[in-house]
PDBQT receptor file of N, H, CA, C and O in Angstrom, charges set to zero:
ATOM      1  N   UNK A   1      -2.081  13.255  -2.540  1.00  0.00    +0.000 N 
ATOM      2  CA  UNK A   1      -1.158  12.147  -2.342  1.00  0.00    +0.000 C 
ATOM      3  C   UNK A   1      -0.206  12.522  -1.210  1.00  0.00    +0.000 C 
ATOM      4  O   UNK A   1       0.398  13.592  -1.140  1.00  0.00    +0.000 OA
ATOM      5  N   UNK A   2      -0.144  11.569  -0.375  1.00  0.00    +0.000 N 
ATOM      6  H   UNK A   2      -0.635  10.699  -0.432  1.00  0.00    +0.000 HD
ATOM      7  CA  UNK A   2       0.983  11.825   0.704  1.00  0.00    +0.000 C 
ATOM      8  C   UNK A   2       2.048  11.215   0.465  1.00  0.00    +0.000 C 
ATOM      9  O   UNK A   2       3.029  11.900   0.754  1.00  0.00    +0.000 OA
ATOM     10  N   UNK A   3       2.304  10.144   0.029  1.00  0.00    +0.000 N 
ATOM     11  H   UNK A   3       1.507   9.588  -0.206  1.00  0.00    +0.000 HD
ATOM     12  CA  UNK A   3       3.720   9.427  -0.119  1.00  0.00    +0.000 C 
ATOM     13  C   UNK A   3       3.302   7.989  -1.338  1.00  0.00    +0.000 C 
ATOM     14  O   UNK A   3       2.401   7.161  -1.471  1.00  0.00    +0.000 OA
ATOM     15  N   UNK A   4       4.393   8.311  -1.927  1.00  0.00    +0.000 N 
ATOM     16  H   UNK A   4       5.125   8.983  -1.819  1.00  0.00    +0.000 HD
ATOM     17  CA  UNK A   4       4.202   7.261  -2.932  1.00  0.00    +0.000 C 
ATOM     18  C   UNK A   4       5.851   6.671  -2.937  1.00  0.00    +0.000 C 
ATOM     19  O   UNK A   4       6.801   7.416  -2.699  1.00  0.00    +0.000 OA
ATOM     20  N   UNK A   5       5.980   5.373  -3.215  1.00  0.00    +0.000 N 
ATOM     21  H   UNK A   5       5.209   4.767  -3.409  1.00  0.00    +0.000 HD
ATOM     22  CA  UNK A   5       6.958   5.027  -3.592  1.00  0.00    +0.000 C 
ATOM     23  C   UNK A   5       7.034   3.831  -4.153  1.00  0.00    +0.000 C 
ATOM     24  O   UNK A   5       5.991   3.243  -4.442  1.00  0.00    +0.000 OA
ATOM     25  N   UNK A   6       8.830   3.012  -4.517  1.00  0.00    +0.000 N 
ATOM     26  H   UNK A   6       9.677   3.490  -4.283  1.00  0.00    +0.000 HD
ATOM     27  CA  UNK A   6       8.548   1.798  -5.387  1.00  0.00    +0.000 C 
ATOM     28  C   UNK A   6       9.846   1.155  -4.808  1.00  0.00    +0.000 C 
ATOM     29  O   UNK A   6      10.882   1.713  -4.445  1.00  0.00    +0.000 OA
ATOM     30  N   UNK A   7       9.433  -0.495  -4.819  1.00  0.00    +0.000 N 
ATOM     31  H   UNK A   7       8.592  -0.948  -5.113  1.00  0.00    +0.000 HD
ATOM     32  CA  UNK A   7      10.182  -1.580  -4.462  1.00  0.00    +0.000 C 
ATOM     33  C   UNK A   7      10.300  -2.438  -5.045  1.00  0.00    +0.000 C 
ATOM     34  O   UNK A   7       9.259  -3.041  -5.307  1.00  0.00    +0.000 OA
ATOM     35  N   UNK A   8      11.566  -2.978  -5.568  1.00  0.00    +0.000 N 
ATOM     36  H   UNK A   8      12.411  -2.488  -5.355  1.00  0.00    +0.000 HD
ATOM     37  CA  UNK A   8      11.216  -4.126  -5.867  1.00  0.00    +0.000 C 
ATOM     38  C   UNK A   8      11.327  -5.608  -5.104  1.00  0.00    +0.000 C 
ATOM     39  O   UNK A   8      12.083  -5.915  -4.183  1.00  0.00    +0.000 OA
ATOM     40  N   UNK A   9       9.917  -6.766  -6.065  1.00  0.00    +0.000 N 
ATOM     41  H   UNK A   9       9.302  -6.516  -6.814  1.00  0.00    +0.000 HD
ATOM     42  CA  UNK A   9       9.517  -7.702  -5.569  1.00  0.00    +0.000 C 
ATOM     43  C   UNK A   9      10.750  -8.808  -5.507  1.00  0.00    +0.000 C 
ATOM     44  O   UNK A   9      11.840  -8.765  -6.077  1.00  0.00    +0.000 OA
ATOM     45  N   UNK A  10      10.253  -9.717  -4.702  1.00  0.00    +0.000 N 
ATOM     46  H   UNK A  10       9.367  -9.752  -4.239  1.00  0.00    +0.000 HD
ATOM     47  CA  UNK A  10      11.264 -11.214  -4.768  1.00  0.00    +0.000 C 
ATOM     48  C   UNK A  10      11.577 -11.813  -5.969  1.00  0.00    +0.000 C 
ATOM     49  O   UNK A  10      12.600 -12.361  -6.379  1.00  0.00    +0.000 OA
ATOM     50  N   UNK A  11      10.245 -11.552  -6.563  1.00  0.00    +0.000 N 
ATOM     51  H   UNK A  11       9.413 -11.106  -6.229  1.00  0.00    +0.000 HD
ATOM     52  CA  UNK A  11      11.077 -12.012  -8.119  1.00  0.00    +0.000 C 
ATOM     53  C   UNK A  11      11.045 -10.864  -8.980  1.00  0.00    +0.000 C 
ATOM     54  O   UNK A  11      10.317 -10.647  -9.949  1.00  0.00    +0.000 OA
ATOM     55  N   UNK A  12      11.755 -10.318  -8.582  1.00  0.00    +0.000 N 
ATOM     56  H   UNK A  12      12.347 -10.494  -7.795  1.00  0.00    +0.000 HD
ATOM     57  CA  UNK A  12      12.232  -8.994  -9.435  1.00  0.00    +0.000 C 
ATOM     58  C   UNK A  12      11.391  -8.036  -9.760  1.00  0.00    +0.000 C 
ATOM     59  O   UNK A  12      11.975  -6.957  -9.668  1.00  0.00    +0.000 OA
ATOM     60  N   UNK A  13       9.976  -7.877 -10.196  1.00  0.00    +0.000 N 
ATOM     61  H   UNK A  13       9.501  -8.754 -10.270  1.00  0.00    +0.000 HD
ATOM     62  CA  UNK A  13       8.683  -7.183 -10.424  1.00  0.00    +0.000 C 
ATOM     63  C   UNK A  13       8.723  -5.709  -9.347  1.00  0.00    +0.000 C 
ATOM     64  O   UNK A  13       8.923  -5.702  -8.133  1.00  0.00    +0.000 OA
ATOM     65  N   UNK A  14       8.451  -4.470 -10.302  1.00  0.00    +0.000 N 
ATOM     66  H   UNK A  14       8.289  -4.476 -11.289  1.00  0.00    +0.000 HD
ATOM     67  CA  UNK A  14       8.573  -3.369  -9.380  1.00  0.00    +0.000 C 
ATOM     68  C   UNK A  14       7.129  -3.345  -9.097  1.00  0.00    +0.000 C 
ATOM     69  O   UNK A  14       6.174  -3.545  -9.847  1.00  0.00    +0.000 OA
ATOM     70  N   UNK A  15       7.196  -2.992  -7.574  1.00  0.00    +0.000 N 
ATOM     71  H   UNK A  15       7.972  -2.830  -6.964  1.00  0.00    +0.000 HD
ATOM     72  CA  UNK A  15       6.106  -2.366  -7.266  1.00  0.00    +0.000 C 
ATOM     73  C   UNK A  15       5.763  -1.177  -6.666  1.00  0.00    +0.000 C 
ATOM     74  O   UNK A  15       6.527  -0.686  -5.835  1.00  0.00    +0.000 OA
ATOM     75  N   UNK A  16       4.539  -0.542  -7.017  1.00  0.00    +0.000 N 
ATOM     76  H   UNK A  16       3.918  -0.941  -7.692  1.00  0.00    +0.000 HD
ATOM     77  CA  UNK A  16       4.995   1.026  -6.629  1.00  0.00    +0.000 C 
ATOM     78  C   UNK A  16       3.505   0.683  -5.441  1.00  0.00    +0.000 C 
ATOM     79  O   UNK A  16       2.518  -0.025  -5.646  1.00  0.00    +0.000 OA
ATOM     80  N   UNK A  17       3.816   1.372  -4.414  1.00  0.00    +0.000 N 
ATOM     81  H   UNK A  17       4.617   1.947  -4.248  1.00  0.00    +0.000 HD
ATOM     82  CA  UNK A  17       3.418   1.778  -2.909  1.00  0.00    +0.000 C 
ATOM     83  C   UNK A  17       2.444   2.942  -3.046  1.00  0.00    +0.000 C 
ATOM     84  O   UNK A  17       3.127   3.804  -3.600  1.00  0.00    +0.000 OA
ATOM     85  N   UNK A  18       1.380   3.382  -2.874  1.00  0.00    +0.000 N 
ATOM     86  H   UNK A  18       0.825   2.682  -2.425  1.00  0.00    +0.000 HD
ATOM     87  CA  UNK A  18       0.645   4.686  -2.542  1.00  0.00    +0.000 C 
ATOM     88  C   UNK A  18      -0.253   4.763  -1.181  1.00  0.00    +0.000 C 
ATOM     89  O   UNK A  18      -1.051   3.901  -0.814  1.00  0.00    +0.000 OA
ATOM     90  N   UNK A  19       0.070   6.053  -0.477  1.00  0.00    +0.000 N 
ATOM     91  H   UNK A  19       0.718   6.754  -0.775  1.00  0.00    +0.000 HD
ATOM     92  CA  UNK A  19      -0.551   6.284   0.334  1.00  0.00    +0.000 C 
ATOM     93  C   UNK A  19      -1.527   7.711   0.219  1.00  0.00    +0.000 C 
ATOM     94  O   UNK A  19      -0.985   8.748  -0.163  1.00  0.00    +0.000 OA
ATOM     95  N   UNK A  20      -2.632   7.705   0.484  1.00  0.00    +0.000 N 
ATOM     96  H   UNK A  20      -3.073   6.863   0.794  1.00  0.00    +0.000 HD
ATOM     97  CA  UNK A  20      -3.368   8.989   0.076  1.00  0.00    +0.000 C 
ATOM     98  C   UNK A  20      -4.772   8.966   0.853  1.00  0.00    +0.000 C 
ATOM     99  O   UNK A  20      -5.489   7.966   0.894  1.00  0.00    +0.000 OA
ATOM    100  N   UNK A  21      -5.115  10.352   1.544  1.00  0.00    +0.000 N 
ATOM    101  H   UNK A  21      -4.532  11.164   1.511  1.00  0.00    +0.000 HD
ATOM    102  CA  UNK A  21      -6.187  10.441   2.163  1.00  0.00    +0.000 C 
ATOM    103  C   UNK A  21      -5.372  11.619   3.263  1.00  0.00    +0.000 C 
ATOM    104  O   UNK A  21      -4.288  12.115   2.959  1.00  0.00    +0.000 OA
ATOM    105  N   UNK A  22      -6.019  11.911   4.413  1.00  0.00    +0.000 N 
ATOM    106  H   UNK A  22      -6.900  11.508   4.660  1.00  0.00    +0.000 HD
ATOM    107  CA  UNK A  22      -6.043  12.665   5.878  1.00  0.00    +0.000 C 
ATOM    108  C   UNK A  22      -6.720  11.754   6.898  1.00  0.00    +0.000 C 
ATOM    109  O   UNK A  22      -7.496  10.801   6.829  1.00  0.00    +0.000 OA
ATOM    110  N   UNK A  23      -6.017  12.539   8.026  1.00  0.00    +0.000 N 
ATOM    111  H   UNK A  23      -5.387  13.313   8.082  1.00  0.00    +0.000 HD
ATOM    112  CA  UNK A  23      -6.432  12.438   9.321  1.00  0.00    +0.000 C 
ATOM    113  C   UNK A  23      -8.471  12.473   9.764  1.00  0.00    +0.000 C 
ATOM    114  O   UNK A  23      -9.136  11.919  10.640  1.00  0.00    +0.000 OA
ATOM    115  N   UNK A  24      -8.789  13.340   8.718  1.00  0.00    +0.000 N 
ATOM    116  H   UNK A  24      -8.249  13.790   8.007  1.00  0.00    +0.000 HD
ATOM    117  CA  UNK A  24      -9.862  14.137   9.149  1.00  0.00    +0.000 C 
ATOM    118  C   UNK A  24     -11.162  12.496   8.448  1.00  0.00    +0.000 C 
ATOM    119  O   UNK A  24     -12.092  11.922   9.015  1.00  0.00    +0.000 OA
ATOM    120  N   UNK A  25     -10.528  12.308   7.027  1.00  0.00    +0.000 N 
ATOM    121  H   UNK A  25      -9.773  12.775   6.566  1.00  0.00    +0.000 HD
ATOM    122  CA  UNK A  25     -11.544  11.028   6.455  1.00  0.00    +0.000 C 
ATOM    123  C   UNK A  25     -11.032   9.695   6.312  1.00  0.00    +0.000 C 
ATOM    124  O   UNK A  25     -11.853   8.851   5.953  1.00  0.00    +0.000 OA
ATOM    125  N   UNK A  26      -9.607   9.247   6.558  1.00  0.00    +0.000 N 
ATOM    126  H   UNK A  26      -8.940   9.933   6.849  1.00  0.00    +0.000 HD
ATOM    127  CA  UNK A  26      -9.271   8.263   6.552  1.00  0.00    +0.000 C 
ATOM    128  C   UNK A  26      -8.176   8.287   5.152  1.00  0.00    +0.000 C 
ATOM    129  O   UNK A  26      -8.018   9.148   4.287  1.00  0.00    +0.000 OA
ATOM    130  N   UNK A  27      -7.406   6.710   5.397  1.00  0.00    +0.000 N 
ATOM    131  H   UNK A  27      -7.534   6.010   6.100  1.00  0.00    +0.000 HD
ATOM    132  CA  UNK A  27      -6.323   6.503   4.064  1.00  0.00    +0.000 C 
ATOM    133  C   UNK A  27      -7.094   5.783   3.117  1.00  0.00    +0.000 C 
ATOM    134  O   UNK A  27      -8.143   5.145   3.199  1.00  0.00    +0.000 OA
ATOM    135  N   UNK A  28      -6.467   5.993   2.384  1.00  0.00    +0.000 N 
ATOM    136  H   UNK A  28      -5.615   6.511   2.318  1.00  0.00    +0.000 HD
ATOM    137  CA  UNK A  28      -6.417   4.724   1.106  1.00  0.00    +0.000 C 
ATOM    138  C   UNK A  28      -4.840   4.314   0.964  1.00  0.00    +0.000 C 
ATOM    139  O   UNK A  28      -3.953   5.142   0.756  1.00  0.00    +0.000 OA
ATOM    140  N   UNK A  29      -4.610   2.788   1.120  1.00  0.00    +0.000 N 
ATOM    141  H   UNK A  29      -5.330   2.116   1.289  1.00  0.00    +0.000 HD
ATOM    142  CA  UNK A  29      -3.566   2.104   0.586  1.00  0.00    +0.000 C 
ATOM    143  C   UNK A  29      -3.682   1.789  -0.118  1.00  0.00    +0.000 C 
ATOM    144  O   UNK A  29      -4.808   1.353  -0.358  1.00  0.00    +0.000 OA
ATOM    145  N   UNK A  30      -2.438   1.683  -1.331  1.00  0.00    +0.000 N 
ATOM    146  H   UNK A  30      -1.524   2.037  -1.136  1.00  0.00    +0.000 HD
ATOM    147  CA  UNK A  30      -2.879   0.959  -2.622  1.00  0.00    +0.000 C 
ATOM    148  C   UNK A  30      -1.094   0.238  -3.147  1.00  0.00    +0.000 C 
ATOM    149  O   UNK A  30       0.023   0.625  -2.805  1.00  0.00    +0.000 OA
ATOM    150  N   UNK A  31      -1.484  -0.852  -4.030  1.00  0.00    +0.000 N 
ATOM    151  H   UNK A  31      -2.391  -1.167  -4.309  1.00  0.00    +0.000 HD
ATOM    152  CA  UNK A  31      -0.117  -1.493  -4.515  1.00  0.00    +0.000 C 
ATOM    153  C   UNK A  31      -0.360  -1.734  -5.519  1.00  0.00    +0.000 C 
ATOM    154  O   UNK A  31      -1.487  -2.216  -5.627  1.00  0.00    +0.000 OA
ATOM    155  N   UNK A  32       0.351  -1.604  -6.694  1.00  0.00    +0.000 N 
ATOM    156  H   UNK A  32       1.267  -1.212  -6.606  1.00  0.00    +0.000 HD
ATOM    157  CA  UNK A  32       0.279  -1.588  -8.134  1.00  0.00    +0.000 C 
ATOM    158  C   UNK A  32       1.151  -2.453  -8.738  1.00  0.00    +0.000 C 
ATOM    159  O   UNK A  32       2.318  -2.069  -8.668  1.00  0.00    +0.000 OA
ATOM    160  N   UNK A  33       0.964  -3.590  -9.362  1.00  0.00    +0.000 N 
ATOM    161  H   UNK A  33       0.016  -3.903  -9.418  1.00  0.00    +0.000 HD
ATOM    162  CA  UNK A  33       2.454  -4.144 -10.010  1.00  0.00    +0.000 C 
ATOM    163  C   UNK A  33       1.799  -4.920 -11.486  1.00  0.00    +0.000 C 
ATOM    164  O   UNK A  33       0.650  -5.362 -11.476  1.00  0.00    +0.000 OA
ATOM    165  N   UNK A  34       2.435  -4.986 -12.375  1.00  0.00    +0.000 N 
ATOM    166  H   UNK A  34       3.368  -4.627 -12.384  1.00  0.00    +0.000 HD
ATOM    167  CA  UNK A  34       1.697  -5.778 -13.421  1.00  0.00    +0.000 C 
ATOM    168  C   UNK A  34       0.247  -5.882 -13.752  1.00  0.00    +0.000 C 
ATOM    169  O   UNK A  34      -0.121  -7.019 -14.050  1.00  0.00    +0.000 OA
ATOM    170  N   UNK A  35      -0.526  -5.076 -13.762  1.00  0.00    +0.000 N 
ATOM    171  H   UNK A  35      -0.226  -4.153 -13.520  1.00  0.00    +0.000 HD
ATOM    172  CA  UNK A  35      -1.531  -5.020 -13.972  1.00  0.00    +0.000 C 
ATOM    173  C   UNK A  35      -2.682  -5.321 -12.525  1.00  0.00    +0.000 C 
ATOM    174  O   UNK A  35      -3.886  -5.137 -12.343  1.00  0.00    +0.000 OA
ATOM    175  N   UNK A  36      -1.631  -5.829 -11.756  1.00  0.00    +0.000 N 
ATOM    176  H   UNK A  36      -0.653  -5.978 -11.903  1.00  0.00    +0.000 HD
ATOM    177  CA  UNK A  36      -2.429  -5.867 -10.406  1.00  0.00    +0.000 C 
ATOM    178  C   UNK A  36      -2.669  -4.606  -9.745  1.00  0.00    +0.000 C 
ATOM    179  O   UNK A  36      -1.578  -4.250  -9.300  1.00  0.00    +0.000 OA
ATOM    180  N   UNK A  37      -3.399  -3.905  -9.509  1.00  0.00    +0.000 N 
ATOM    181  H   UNK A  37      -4.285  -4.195  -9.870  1.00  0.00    +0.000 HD
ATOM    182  CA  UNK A  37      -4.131  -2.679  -8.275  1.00  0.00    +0.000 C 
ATOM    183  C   UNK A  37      -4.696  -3.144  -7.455  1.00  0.00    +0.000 C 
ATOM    184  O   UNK A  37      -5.910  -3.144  -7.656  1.00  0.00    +0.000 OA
ATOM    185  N   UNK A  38      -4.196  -3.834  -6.021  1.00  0.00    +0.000 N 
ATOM    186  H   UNK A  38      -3.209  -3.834  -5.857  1.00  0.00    +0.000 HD
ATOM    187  CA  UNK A  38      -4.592  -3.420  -5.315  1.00  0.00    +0.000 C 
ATOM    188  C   UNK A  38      -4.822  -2.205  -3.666  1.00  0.00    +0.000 C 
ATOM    189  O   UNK A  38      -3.916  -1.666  -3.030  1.00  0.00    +0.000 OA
ATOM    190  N   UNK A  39      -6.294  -2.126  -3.418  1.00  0.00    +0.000 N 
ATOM    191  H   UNK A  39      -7.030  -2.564  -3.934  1.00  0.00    +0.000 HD
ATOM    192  CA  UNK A  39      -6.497  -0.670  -2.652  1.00  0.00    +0.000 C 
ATOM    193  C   UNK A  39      -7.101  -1.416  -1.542  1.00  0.00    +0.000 C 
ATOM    194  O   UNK A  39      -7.728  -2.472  -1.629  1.00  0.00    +0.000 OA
ATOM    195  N   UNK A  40      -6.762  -0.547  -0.198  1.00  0.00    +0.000 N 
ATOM    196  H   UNK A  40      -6.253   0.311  -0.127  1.00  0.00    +0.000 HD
ATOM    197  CA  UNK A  40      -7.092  -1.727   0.782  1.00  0.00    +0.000 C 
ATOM    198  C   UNK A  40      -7.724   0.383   1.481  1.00  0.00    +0.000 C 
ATOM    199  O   UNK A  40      -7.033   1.401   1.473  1.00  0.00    +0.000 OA
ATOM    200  N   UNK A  41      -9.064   0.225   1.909  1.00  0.00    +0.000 N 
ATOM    201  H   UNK A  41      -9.625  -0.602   1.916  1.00  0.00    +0.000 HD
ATOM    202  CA  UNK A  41      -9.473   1.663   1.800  1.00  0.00    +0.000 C 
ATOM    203  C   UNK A  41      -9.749   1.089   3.671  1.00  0.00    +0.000 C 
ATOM    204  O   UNK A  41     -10.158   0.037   4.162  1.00  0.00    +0.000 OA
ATOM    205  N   UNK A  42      -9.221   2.558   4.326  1.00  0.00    +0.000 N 
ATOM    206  H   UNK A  42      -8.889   3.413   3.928  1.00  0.00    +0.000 HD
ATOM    207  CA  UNK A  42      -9.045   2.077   6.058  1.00  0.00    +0.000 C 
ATOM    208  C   UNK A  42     -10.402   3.185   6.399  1.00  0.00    +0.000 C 
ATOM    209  O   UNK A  42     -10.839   3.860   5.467  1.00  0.00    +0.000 OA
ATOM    210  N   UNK A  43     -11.137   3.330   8.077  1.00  0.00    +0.000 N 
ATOM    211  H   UNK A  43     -10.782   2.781   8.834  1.00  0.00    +0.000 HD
ATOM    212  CA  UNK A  43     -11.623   4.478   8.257  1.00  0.00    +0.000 C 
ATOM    213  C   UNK A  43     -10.835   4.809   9.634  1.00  0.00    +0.000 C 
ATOM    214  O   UNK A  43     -11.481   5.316  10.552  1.00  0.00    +0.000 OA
ATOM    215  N   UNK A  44      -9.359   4.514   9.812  1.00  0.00    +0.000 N 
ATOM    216  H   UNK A  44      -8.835   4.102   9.067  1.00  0.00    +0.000 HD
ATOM    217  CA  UNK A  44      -8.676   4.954  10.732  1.00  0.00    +0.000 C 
ATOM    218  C   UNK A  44      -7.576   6.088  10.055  1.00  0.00    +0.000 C 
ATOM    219  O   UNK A  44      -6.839   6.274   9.087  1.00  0.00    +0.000 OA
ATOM    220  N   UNK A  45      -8.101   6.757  11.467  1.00  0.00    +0.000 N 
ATOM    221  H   UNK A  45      -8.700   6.607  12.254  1.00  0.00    +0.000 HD
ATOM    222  CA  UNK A  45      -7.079   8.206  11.163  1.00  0.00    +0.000 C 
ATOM    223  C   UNK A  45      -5.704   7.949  11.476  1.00  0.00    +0.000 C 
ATOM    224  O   UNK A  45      -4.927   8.895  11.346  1.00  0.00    +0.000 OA
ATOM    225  N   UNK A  46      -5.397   7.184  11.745  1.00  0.00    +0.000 N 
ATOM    226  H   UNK A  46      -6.028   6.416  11.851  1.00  0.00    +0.000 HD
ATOM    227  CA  UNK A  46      -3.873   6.814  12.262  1.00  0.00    +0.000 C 
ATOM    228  C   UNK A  46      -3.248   6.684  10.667  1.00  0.00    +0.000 C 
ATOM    229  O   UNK A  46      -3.891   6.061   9.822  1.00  0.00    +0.000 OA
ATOM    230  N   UNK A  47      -2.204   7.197  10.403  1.00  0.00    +0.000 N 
ATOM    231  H   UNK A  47      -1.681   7.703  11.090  1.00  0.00    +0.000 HD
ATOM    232  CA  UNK A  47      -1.660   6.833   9.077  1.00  0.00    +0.000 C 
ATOM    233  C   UNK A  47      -0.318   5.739   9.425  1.00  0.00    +0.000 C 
ATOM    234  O   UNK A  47       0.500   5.782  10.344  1.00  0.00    +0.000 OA
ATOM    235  N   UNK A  48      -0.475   4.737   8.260  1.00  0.00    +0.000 N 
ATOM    236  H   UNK A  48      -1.140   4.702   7.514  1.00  0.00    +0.000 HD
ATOM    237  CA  UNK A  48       0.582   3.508   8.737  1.00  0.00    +0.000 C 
ATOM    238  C   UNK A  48       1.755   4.069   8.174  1.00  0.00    +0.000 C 
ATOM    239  O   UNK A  48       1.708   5.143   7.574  1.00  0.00    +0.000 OA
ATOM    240  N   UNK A  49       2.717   3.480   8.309  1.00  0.00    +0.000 N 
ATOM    241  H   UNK A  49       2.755   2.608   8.796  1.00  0.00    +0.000 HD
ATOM    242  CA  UNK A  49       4.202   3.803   8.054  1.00  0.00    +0.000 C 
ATOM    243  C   UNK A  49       4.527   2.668   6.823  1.00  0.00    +0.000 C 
ATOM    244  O   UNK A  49       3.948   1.585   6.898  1.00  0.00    +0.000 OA
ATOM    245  N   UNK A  50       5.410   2.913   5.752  1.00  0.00    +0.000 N 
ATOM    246  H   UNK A  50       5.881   3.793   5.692  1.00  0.00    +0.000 HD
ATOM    247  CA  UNK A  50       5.951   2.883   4.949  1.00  0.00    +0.000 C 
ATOM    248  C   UNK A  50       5.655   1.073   5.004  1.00  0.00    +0.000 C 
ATOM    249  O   UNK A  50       4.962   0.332   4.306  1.00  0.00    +0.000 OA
ATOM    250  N   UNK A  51       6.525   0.843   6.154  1.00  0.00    +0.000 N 
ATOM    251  H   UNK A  51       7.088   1.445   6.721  1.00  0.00    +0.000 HD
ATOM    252  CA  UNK A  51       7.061  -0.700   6.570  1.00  0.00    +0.000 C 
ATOM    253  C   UNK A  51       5.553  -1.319   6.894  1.00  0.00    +0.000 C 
ATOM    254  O   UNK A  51       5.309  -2.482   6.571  1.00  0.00    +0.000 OA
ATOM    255  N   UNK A  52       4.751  -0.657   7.416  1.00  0.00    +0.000 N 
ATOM    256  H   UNK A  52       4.949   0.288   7.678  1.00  0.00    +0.000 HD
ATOM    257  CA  UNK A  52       3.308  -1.513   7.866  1.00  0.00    +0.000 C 
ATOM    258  C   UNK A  52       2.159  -1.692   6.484  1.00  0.00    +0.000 C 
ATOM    259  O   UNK A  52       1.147  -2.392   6.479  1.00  0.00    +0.000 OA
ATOM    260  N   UNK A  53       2.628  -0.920   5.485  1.00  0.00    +0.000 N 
ATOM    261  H   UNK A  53       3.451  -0.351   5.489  1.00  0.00    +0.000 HD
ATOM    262  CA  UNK A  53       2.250  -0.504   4.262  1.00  0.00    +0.000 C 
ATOM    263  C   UNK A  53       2.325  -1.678   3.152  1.00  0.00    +0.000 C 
ATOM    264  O   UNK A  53       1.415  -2.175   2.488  1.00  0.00    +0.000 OA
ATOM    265  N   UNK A  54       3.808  -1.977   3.172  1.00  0.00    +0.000 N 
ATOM    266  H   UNK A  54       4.548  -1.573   3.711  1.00  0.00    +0.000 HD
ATOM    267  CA  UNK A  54       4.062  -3.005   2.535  1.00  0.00    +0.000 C 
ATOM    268  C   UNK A  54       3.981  -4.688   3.239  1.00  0.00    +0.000 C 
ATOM    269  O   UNK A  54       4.302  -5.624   2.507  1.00  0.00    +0.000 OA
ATOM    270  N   UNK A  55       3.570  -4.938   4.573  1.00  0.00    +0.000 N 
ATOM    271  H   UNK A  55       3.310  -4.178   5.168  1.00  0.00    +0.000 HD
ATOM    272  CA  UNK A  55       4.009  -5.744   4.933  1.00  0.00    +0.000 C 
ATOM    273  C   UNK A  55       2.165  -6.314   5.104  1.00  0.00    +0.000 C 
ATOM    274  O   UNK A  55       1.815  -7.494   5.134  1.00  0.00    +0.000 OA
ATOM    275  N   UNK A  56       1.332  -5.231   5.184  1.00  0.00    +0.000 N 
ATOM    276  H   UNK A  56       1.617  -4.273   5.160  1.00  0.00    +0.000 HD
ATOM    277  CA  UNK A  56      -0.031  -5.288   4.366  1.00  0.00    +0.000 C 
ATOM    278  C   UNK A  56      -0.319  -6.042   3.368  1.00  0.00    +0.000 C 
ATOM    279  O   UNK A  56      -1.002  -7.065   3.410  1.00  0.00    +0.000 OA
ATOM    280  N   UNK A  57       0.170  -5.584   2.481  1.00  0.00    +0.000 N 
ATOM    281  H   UNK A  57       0.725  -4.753   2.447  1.00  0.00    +0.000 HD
ATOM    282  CA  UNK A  57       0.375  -6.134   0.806  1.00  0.00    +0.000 C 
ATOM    283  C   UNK A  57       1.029  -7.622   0.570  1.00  0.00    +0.000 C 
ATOM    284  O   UNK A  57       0.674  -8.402  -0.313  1.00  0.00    +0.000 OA
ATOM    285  N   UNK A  58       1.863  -7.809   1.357  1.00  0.00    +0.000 N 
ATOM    286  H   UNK A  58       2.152  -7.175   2.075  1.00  0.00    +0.000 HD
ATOM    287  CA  UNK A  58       2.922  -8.998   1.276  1.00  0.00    +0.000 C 
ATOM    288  C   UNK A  58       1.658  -9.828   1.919  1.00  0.00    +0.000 C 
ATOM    289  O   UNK A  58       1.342 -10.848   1.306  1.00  0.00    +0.000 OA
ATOM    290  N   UNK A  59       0.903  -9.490   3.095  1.00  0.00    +0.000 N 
ATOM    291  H   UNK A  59       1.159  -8.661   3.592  1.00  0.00    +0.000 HD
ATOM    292  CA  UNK A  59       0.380 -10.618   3.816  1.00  0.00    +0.000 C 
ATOM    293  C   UNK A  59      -1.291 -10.726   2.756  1.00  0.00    +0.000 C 
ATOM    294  O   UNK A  59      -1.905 -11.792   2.793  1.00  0.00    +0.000 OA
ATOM    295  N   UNK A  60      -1.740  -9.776   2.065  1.00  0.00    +0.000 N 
ATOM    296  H   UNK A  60      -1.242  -8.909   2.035  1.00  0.00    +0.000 HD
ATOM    297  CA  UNK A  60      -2.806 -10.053   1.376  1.00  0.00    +0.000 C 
ATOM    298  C   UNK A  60      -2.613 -10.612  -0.301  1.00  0.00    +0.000 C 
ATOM    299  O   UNK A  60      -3.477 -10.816  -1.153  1.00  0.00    +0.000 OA
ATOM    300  N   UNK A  61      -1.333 -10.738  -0.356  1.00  0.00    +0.000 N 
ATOM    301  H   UNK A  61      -0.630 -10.573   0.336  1.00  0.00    +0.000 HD
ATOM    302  CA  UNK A  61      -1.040 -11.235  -1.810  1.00  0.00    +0.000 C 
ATOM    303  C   UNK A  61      -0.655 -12.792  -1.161  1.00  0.00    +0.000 C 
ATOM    304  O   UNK A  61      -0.921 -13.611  -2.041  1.00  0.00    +0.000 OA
ATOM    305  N   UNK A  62      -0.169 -13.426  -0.035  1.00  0.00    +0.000 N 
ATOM    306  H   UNK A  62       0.047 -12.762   0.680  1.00  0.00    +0.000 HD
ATOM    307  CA  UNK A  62       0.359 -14.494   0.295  1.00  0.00    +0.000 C 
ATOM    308  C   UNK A  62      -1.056 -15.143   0.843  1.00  0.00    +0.000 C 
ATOM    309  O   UNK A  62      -1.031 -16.279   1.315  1.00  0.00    +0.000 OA
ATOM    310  N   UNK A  63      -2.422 -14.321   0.764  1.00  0.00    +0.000 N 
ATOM    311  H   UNK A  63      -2.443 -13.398   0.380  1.00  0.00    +0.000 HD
ATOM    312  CA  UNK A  63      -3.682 -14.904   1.235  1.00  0.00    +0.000 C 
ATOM    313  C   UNK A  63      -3.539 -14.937   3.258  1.00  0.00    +0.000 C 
ATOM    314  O   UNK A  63      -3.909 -15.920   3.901  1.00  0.00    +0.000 OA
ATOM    315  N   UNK A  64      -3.073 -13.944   3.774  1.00  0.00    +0.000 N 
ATOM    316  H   UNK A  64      -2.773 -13.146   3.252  1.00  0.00    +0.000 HD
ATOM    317  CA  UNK A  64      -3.236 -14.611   5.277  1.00  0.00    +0.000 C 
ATOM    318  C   UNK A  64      -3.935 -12.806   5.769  1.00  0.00    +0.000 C 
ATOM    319  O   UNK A  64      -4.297 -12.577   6.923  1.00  0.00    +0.000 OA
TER     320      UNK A  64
């Protein structure tokens, strides 16, 4: 695990953030809230930042 963390949602709901993988095979993103998991699995070595992480999540839970 490289960085994990938790935010909370617009309507109040925590959600916790995970980032996990290397440079060498790629990330896994993942967002967890209420029984929702979702993992959005990359094969770029570039690791996203915190803010590009969540703003991921915001745009695949809003469908765009």
């Amino acid at each position: 695990m490289i960085d994990s963390w938790t935010k909370k949602s617009a309507n109040g709901k925590t959600v916790t953030f995970k980032i996990e993988g290397d440079r060498k095979s790629g990330f896994v993103y993942s967002a967890g809230m209420d029984g929702w998991d979702i993992k959005e699995i990359t094969g770029s070595l570039k690791m996203l930042t915190r803010e590009d992480v969540e703003t991921m999540f915001v745009n695949y839970v809003a469908g765009k």
